[in-house]
PAMIGU-131592 format. One record per atom (N, C-alpha, C): residue number from 1; residue in three letters; atom name; x, y, z. Coordinates in Angstrom, 1 decimal, padded with zeros to 4 digits. Layout:
N
GUVEX    k    r   a      c1      c2      c3
GUVEX  NUM  Ala  CA       X       Y       Z
...
//
This chain:
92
GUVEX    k    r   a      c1      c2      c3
GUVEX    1  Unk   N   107.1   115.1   173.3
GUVEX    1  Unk  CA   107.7   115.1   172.0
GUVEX    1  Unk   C   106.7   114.5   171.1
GUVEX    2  Unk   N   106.5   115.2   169.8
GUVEX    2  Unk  CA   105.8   114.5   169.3
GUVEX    2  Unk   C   106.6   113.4   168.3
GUVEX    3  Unk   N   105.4   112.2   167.2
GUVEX    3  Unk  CA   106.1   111.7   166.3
GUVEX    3  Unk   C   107.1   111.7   165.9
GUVEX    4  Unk   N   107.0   113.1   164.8
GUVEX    4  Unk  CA   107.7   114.0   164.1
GUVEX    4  Unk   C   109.0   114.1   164.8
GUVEX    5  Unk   N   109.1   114.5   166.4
GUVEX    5  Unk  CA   110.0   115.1   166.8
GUVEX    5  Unk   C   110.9   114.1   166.6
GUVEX    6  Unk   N   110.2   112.9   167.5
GUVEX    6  Unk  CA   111.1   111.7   167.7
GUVEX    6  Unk   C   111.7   110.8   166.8
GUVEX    7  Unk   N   111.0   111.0   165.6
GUVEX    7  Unk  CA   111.9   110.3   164.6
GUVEX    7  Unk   C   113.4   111.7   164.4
GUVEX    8  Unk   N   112.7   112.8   163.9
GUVEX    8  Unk  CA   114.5   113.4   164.1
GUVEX    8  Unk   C   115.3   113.0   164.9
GUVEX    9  Unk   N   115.0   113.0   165.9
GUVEX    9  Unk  CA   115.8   112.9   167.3
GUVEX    9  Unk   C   117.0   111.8   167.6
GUVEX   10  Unk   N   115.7   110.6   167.0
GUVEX   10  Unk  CA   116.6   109.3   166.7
GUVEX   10  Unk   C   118.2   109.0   166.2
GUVEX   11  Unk   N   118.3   110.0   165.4
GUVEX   11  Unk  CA   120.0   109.7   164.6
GUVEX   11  Unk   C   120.7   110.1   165.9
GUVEX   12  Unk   N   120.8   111.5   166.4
GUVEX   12  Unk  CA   121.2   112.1   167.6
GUVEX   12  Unk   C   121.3   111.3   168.6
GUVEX   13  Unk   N   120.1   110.6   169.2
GUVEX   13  Unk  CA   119.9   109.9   170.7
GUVEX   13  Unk   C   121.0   108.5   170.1
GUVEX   14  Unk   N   121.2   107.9   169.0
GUVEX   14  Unk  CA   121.9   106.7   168.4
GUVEX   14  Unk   C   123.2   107.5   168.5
GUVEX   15  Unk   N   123.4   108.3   168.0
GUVEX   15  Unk  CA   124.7   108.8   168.6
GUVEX   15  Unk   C   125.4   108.7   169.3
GUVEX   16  Unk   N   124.4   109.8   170.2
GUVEX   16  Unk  CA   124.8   109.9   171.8
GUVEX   16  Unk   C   124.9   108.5   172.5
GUVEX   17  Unk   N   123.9   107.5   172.4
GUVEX   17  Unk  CA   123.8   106.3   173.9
GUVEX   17  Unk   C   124.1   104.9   172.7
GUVEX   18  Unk   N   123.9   105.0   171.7
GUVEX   18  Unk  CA   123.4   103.7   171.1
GUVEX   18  Unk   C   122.4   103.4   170.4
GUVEX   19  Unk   N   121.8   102.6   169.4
GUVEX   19  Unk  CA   120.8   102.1   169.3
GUVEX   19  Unk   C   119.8   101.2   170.1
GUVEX   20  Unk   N   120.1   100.7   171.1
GUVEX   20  Unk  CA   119.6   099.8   171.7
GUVEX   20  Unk   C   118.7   101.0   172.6
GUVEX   21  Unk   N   119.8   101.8   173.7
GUVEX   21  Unk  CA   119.2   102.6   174.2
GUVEX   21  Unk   C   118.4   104.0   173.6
GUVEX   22  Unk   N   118.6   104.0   172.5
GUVEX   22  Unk  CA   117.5   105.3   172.2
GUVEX   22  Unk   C   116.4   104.0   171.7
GUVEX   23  Unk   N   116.0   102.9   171.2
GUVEX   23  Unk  CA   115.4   102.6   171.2
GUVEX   23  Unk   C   114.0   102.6   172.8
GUVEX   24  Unk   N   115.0   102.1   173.4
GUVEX   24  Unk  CA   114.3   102.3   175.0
GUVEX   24  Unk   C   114.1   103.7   175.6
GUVEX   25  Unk   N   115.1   104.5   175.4
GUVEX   25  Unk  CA   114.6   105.9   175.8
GUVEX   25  Unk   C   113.3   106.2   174.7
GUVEX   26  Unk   N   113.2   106.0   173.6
GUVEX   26  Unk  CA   112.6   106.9   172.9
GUVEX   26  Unk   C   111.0   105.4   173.6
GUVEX   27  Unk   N   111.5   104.5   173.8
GUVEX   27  Unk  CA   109.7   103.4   174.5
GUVEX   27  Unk   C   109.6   104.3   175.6
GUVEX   28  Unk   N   110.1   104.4   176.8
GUVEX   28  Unk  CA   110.1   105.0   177.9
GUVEX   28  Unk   C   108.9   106.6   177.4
GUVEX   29  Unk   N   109.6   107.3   176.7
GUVEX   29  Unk  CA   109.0   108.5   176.5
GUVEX   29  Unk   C   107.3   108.4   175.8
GUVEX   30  Unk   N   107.5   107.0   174.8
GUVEX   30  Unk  CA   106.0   107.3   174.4
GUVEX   30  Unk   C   105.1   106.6   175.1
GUVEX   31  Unk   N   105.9   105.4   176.1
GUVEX   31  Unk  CA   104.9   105.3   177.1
GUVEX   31  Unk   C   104.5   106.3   177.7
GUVEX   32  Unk   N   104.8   106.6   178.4
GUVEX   32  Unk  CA   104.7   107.8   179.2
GUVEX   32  Unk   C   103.5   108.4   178.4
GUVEX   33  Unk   N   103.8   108.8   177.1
GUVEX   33  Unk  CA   102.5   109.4   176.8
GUVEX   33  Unk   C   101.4   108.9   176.3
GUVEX   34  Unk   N   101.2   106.9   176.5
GUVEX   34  Unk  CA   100.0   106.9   176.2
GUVEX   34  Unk   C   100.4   106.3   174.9
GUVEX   35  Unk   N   101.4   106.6   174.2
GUVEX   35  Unk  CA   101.6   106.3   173.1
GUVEX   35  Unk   C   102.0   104.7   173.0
GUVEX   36  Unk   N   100.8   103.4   172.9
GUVEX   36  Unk  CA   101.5   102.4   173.6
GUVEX   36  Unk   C   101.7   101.6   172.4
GUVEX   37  Unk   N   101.1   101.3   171.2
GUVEX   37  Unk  CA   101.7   100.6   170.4
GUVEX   37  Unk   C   103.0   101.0   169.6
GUVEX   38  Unk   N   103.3   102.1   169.2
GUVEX   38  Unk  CA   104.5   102.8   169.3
GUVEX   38  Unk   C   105.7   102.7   170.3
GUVEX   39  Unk   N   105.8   102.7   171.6
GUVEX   39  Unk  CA   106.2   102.2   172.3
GUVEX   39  Unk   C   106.5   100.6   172.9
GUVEX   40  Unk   N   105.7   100.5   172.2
GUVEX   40  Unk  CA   105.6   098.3   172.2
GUVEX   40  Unk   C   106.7   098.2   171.1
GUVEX   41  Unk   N   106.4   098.8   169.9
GUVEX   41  Unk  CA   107.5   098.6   168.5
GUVEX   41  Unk   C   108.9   099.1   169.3
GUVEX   42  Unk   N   109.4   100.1   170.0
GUVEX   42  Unk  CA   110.5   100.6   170.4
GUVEX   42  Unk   C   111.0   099.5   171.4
GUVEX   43  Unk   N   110.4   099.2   172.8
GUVEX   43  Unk  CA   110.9   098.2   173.2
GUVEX   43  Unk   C   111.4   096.7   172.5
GUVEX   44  Unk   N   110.1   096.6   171.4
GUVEX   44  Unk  CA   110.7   095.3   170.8
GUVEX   44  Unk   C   111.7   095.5   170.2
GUVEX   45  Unk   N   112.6   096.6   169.2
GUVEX   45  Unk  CA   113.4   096.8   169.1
GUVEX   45  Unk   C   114.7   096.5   169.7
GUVEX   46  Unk   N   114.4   097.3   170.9
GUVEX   46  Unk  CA   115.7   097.4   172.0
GUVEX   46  Unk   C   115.8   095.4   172.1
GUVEX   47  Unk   N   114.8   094.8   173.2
GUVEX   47  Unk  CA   115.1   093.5   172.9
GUVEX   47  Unk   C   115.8   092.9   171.7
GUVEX   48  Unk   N   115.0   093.4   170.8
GUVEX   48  Unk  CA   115.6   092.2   169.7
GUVEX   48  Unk   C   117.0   092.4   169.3
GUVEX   49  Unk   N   117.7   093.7   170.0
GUVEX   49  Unk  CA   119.0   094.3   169.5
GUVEX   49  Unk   C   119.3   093.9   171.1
GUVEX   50  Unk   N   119.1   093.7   172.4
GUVEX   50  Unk  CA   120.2   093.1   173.1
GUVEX   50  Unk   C   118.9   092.8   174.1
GUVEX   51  Unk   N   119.2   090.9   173.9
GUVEX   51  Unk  CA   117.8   090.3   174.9
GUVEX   51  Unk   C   118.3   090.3   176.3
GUVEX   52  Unk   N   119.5   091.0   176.8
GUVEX   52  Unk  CA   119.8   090.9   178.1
GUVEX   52  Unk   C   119.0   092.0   179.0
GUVEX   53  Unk   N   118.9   093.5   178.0
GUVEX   53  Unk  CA   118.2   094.6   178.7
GUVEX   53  Unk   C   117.2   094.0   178.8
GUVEX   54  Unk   N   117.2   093.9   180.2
GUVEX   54  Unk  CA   116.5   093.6   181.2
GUVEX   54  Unk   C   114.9   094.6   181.7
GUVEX   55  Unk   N   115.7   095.7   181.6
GUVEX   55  Unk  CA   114.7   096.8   181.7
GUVEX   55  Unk   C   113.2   097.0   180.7
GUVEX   56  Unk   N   114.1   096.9   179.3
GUVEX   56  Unk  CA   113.5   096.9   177.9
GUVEX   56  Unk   C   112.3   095.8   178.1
GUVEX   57  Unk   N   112.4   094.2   177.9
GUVEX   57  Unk  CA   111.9   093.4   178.5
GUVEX   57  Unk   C   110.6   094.0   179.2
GUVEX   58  Unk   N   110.9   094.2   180.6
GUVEX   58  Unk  CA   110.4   094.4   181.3
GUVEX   58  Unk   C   108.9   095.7   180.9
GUVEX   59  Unk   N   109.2   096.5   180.1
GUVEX   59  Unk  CA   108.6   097.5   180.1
GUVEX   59  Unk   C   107.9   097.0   178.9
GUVEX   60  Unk   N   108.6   096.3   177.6
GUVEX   60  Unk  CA   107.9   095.5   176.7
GUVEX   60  Unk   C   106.7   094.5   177.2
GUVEX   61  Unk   N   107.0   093.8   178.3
GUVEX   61  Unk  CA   105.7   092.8   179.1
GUVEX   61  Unk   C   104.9   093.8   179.3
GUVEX   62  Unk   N   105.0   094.9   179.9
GUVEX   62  Unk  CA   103.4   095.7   180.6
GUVEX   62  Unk   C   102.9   096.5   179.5
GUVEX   63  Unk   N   103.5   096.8   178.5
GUVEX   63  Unk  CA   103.0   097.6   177.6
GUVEX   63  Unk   C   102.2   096.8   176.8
GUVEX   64  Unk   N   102.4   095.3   176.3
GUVEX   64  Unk  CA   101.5   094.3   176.0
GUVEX   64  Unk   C   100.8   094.0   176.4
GUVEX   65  Unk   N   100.5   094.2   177.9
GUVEX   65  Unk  CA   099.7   093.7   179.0
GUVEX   65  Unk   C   098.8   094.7   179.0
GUVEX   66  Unk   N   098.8   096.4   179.1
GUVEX   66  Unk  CA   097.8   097.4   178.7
GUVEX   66  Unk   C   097.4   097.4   177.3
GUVEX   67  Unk   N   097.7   097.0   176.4
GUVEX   67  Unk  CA   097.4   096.6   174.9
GUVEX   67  Unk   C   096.0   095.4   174.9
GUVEX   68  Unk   N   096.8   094.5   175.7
GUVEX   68  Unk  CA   095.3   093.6   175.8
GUVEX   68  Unk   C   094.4   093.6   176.6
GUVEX   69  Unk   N   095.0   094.7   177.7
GUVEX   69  Unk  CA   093.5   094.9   178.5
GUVEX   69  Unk   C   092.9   096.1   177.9
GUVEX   70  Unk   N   093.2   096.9   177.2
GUVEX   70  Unk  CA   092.6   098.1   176.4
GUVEX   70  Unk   C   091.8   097.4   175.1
GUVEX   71  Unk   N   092.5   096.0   174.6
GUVEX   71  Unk  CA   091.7   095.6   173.3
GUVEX   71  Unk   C   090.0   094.8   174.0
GUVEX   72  Unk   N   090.5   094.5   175.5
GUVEX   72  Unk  CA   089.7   093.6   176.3
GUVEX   72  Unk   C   088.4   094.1   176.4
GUVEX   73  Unk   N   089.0   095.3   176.8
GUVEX   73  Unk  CA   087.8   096.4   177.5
GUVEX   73  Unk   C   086.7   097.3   176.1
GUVEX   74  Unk   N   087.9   097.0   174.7
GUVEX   74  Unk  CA   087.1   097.5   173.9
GUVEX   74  Unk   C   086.1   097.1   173.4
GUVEX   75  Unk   N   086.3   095.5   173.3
GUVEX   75  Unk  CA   085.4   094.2   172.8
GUVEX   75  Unk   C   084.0   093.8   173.7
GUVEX   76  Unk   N   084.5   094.5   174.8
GUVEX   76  Unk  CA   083.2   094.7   175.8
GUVEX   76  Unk   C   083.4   093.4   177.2
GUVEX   77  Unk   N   084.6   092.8   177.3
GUVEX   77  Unk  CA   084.7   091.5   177.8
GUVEX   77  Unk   C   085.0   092.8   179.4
GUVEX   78  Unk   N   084.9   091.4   180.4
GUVEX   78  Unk  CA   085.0   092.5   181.7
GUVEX   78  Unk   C   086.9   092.7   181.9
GUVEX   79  Unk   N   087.2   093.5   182.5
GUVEX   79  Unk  CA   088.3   093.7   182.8
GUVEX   79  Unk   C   089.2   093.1   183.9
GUVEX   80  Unk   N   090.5   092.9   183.7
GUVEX   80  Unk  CA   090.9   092.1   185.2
GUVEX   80  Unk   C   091.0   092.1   186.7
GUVEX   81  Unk   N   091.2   091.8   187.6
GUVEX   81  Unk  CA   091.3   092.4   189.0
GUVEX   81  Unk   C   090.2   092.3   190.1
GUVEX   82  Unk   N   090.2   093.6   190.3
GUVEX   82  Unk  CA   089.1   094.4   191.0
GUVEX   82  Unk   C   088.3   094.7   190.1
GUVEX   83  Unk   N   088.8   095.6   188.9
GUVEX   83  Unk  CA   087.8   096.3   188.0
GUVEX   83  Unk   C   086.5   095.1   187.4
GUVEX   84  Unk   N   087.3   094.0   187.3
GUVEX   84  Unk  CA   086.2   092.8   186.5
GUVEX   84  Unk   C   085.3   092.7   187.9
GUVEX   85  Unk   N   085.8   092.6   189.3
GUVEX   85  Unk  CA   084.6   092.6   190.0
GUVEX   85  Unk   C   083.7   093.4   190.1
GUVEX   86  Unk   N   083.8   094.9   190.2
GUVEX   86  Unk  CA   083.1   096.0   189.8
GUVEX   86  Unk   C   082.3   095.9   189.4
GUVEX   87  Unk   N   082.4   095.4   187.7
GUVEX   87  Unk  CA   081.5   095.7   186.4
GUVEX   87  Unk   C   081.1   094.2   186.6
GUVEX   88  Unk   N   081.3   093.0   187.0
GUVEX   88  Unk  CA   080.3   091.8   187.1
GUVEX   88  Unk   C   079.2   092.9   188.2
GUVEX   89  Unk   N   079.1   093.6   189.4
GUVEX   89  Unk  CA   078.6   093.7   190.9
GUVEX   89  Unk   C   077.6   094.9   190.3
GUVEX   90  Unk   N   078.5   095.7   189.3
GUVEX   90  Unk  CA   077.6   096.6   188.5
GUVEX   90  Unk   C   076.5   095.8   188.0
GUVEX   91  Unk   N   076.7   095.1   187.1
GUVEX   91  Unk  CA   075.6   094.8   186.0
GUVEX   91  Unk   C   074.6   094.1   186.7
GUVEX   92  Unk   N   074.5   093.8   188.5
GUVEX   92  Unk  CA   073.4   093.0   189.1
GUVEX   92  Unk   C   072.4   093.9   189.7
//
């Protein structure tokens, strides 16, 4: 789905499930495509409209968590894990 699609969609999916939940259906879907600051905005949504979903939360932490390892990696700093071992074992 694109942008476009998904803001139409929105009145409909609020309809049908809620606001809380199309907020998180519609994070779910643009995670999925990559689409992660968009998706960061939609979970924080869902949270800040019911801090119990648990799920929302949950998907809101790792979507922040790829946000700063993508800002990490852009700045040129080494990345976390294994990968930071890699690229320190590379550069020797």
């Amino acid at each position: 789905a694109k942008s476009g699609q998904i803001e139409q969609a929105m009145p409909q999916l609020v309809d049908a499930v809620g606001s809380t939940k199309a907020h998180y259906n519609i994070g779910v879907i643009l995670a999925e495509q990559r689409h992660l600051v968009a998706s960061e905005e939609q979970f924080a949504a869902a949270v800040m409209e019911n801090p119990r979903l648990e799920q929302a939360a949950q998907w809101l932490t790792e979507v922040r968590r790829e946000l700063s390892e993508q800002l990490r990696v852009s700045q040129g700093a080494p990345t976390s894990g294994a990968n930071a071992a890699m690229v320190r074992t590379a550069g020797h």
